[in-house]
C-alpha positions as CSV (number, residue, x, y, z in Angstrom):
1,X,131.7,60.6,109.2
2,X,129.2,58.0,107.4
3,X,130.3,59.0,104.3
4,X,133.9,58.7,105.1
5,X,133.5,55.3,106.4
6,X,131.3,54.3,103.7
7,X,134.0,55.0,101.3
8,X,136.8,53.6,103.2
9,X,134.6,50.3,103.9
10,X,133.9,50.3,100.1
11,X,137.8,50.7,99.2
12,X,138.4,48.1,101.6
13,X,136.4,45.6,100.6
14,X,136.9,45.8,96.9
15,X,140.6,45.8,97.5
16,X,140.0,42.2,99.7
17,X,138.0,41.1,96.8
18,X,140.3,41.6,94.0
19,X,142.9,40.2,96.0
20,X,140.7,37.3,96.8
21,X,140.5,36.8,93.3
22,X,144.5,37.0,92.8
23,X,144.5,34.3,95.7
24,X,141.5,32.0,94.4
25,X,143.7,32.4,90.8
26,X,147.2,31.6,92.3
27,X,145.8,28.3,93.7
28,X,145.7,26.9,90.6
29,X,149.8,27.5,89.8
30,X,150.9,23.7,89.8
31,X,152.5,22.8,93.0
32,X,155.8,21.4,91.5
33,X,159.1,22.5,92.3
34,X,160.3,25.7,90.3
35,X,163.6,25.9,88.6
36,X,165.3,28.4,86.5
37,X,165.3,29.0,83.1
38,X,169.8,29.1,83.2
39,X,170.8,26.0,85.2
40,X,173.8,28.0,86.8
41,X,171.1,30.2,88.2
42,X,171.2,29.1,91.8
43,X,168.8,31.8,93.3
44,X,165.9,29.3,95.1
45,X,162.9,29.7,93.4
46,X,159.8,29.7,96.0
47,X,156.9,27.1,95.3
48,X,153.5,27.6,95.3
49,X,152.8,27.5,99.3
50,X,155.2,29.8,99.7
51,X,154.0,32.0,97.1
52,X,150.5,31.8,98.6
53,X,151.8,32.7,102.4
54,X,153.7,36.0,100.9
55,X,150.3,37.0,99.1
56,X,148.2,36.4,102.4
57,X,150.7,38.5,104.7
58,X,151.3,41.3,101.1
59,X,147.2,41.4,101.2
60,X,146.9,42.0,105.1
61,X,149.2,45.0,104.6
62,X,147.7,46.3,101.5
63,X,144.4,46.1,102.9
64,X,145.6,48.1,106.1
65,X,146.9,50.5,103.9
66,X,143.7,50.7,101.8
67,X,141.6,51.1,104.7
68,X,143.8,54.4,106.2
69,X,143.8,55.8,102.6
70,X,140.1,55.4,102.4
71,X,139.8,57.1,105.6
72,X,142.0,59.7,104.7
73,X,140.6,60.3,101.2
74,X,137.1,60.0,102.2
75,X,137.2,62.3,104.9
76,X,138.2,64.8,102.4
77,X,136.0,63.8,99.4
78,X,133.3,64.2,102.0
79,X,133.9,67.4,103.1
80,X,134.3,68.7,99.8
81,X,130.8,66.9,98.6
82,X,129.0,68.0,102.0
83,X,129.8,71.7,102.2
84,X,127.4,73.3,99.5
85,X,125.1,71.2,102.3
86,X,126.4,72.7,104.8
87,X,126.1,76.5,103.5
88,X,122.5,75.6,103.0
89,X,122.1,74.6,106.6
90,X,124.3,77.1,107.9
91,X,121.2,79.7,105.7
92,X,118.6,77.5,106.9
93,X,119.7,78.2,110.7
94,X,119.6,81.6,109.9
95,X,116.3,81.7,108.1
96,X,115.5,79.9,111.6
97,X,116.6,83.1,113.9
98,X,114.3,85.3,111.9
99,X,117.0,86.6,109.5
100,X,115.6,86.2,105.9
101,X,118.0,88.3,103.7
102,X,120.5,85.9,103.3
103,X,120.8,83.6,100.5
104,X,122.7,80.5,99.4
105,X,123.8,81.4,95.9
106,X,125.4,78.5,94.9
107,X,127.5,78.8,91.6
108,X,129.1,75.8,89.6
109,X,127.5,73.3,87.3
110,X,123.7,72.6,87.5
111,X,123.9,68.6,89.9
112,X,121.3,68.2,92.5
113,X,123.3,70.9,95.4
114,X,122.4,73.6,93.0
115,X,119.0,72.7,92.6
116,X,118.4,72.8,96.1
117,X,119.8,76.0,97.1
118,X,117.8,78.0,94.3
119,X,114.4,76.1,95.4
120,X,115.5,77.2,99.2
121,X,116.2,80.9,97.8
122,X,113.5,81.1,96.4
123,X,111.5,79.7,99.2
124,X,113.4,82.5,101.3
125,X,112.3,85.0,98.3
126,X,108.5,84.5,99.0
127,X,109.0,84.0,103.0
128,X,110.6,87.9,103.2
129,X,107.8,89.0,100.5
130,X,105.2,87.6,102.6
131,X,106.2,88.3,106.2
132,X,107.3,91.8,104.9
133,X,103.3,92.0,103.1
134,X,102.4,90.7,106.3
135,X,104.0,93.2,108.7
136,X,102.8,96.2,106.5
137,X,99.1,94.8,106.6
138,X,99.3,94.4,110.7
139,X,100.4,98.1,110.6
140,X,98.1,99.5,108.0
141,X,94.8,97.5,109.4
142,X,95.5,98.8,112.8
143,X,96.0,102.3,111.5
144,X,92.6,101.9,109.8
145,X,90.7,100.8,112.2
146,X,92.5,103.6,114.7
147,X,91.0,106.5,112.7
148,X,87.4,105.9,113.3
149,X,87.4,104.8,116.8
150,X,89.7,107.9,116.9
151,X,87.1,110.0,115.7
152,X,84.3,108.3,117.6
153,X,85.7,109.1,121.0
154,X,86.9,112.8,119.8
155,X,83.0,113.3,118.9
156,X,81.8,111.7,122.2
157,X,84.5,113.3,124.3
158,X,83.2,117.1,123.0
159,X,79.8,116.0,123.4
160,X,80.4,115.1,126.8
161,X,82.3,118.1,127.2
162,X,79.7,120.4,125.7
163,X,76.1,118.6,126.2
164,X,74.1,121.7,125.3
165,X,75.9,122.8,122.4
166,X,75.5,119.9,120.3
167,X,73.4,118.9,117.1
168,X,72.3,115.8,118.2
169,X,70.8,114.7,115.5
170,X,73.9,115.4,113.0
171,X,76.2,113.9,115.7
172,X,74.1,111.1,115.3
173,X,74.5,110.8,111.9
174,X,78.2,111.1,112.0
175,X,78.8,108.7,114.7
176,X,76.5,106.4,112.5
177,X,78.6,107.1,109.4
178,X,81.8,105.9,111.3
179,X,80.6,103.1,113.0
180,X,79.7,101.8,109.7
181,X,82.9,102.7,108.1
182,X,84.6,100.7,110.7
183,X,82.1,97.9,109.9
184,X,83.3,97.6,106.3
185,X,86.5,97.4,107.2
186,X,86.2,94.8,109.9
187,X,84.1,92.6,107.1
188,X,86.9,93.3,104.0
189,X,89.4,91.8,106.3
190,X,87.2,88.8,107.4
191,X,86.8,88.4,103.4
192,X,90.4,88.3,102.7
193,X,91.0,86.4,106.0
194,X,88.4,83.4,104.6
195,X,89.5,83.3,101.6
196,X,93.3,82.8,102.2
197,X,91.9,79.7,104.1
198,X,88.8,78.0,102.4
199,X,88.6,77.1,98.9
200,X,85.0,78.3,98.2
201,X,82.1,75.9,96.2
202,X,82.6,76.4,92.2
203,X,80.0,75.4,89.8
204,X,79.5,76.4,86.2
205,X,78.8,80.4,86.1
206,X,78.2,82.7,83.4
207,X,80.7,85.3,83.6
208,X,78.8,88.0,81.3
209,X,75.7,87.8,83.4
210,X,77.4,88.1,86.9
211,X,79.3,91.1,85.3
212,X,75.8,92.6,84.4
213,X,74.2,92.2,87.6
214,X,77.6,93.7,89.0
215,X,76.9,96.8,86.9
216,X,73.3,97.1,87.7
217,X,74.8,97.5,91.2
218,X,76.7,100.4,90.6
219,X,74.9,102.2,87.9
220,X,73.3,104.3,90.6
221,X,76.5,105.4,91.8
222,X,78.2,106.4,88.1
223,X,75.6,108.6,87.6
224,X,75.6,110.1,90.8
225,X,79.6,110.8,89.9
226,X,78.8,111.9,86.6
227,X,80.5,108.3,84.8
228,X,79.0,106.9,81.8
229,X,79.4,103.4,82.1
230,X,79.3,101.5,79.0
231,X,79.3,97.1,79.1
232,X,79.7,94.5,76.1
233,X,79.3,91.3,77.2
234,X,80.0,88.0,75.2
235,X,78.4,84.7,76.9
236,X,81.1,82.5,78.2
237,X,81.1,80.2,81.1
238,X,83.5,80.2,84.0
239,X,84.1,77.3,86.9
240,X,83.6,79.4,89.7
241,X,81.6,81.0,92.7
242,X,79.0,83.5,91.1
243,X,79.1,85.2,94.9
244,X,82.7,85.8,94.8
245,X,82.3,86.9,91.4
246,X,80.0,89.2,91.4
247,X,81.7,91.0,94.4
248,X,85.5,90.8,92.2
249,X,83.3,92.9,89.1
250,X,81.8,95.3,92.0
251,X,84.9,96.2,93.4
252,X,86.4,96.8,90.4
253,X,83.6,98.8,89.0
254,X,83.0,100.7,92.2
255,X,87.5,101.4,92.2
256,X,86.7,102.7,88.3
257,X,84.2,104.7,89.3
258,X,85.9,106.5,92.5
259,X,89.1,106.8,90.8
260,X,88.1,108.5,87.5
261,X,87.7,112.5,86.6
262,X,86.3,114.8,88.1
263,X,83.5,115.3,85.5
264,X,83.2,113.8,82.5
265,X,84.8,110.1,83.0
266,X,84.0,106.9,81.4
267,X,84.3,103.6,82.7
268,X,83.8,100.2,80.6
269,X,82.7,96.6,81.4
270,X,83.6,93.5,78.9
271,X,83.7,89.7,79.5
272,X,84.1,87.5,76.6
273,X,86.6,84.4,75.2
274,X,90.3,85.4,76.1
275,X,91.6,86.4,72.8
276,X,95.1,85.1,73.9
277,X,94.0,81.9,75.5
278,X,90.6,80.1,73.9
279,X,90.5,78.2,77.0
280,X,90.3,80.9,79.4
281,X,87.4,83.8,80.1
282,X,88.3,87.5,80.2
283,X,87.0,90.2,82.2
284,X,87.9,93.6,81.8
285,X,87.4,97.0,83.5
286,X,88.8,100.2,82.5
287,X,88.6,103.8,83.2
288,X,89.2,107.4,83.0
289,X,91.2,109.3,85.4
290,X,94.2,110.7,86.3
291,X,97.9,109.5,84.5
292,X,99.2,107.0,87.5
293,X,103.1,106.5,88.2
294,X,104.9,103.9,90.0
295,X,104.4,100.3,90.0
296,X,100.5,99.7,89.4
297,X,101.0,95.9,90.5
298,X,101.5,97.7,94.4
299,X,97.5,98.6,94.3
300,X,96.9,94.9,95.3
301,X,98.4,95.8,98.6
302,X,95.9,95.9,101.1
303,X,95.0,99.6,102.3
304,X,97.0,101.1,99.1
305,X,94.8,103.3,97.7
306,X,95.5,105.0,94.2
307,X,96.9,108.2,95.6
308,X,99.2,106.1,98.4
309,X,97.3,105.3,101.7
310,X,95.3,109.0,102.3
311,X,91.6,108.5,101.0
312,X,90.3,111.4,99.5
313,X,88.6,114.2,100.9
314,X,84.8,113.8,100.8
315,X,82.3,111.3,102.3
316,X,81.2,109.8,99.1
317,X,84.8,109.4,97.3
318,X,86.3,107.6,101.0
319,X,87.6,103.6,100.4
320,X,89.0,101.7,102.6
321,X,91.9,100.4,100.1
322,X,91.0,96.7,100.1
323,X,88.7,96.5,96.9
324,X,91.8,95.5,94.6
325,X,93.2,93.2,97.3
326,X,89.9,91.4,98.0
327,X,89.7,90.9,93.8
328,X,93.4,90.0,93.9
329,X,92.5,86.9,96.5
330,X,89.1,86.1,94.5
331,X,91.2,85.8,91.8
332,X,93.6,83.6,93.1
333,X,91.1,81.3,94.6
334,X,89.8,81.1,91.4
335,X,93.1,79.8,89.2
336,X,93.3,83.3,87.6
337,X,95.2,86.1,86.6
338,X,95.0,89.8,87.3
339,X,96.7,92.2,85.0
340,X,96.7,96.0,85.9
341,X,98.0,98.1,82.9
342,X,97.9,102.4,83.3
343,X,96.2,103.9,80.4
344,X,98.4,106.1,78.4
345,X,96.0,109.0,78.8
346,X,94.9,108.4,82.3
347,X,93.0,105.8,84.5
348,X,93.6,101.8,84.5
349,X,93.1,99.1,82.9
350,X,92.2,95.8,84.7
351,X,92.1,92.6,83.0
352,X,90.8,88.9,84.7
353,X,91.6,85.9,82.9
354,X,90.0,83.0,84.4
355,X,89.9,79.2,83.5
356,X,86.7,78.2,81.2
357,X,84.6,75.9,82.2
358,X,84.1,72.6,80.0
């Protein structure tokens, strides 16, 4: 409606002043009596006040007219302009009511209607990625942390049931082993919760030597899995939080390690200068282990381990499958980019490029 009448008010008004003009110009037609061109010609020939009065009445209609073709018109120019507005609305009311699958989809030539119905797609794009991420993790988390209260109350239940048949001391050490299981968990999610909300304190960090210290960390548990661990480090300097760093290169030495062969794997650690980007730092972890299929970029998922969500049998071999999501969100905080790649002959291949410091 304030479209319509801004056009109609427009038309109106630049019909008056055109005709204004005309009436301004006709003013100055001399103010003599007229007479025809063929003396025998006895049709009267109006004068100028006459002329002027037929103009002012002419004008009043015109303008009338003007001003219900402007309505008219407008009304439908308006429609026509406003409805690629009102499909977006009409998606945004949806959006609204929790329905995220529709999209806008406007087609035509590129004005700026088409712009904003891609940005809004695409705003509905990420909204369904990250409510449906978001939904999965609520599930998954309280799966996780399920299982060992699950087994906690099992063991205390049969205890209960059975007080003279038990081995205290290895129920003990069980309960202990769960309890602290549950622990990590609870912390890994407090980590990813933190830093999804608070940009951590940078300064200048060398990335080789936090990378070094990572794998002093580990080396104990390589050997312990039968992994030889080889590093080359080149000195480069990152802007960054050497805490946060130093757990991104644990957790993904600690995921080479648990996910590698039976006997006989490798796993390698290399920082340097980003051969592709001189500008950026590049960190990367890779390993032996068994050929992977599907989409690698999924192992960022939190609680996706590398075999799907069922952890592997044996004490020392159990993750809680957040160590790629907590490096995922490091790396983020950070400005950087993760790259996963499959090895062609088995194991992964992780690659974080992050900005150099200057």
């Amino acid at each position: 409606m304030k479209l319509t009448l801004s056009y109609a008010l427009f038309l109106v008004i630049a019909g008056g002043l055109a005709l204004g003009v005309i009436y301004v110009a006709m003013r100055y037609v001399p103010n003599y009596p007229l007479i025809a061109a063929n003396p025998r010609d006895t049709t009267p020939v109006p004068a100028r006040a006459e002329i002027l009065e037929s103009l002012v009445t002419v004008s009043g209609y015109v303008l009338a007219l003007m001003a219900v073709i402007g309505l008219g018109g407008g009304w439908l120019i308006a429609g026509r302009v406003l409805q690629p507005l009102q499909d977006i609305t009409r998606a945004a009311h949806r959006a609204a009511g929790g329905s995220l699958d529709h999209r806008v989809g406007l087609h035509g030539p590129r004005d700026e209607f088409t712009d904003l119905s891609d940005a809004f797609d695409h705003m509905l794009d990420r909204l369904q990625r990250s409510f449906e991420s978001q939904r999965r993790f609520a599930a998954n988390a309280s799966h996780e942390l399920h299982t060992p209260l699950t087994v906690t109350r099992t063991m205390l239940d049969v205890a209960i049931a059975d007080p003279a048949g038990q081995d205290y001391p290895r129920l003990v050490s069980r309960l202990h082993d769960t309890n602290q299981r549950g622990i990590e968990i609870v912390d890994a999610l407090l980590q990813l919760s933190a830093l999804g909300h608070a940009p951590p304190p940078t300064r200048p960090v060398d990335l080789a030597r936090t990378a070094a210290e990572a794998a002093a960390t580990v080396r104990a548990e390589a050997g312990s899995r039968g992994v030889a661990l080889s590093e080359e480090h080149r000195p480069v300097l990152v802007t960054g939080n050497d805490v946060l760093l130093h757990q991104l290169a644990v957790n993904l030495l600690q995921n080479a390690l648990r996910h590698n062969l039976p006997a006989g794997g490798r796993a390698t650690l290399s920082t340097g200068p980003d051969p592709r980007d001189p500008g950026r730092a590049l960190l990367t972890v890779s390993n032996s282990g068994p050929p992977l299929t599907g989409a690698v970029d999924a192992l960022t998922e939190p609680f996706l381990r590398g075999r799907g969500r069922t952890a592997e049998a044996g004490p020392g071999r159990r993750g809680h499958g957040l160590g790629l999501a907590i490096v995922a969100s490091i790396t983020d905080v950070h400005g950087g980019d993760l790259r996963l790649d499959p090895n062609p002959g088995g194991g992964l291949t992780v690659r974080v490029s992050l900005p150099a410091h200057h």
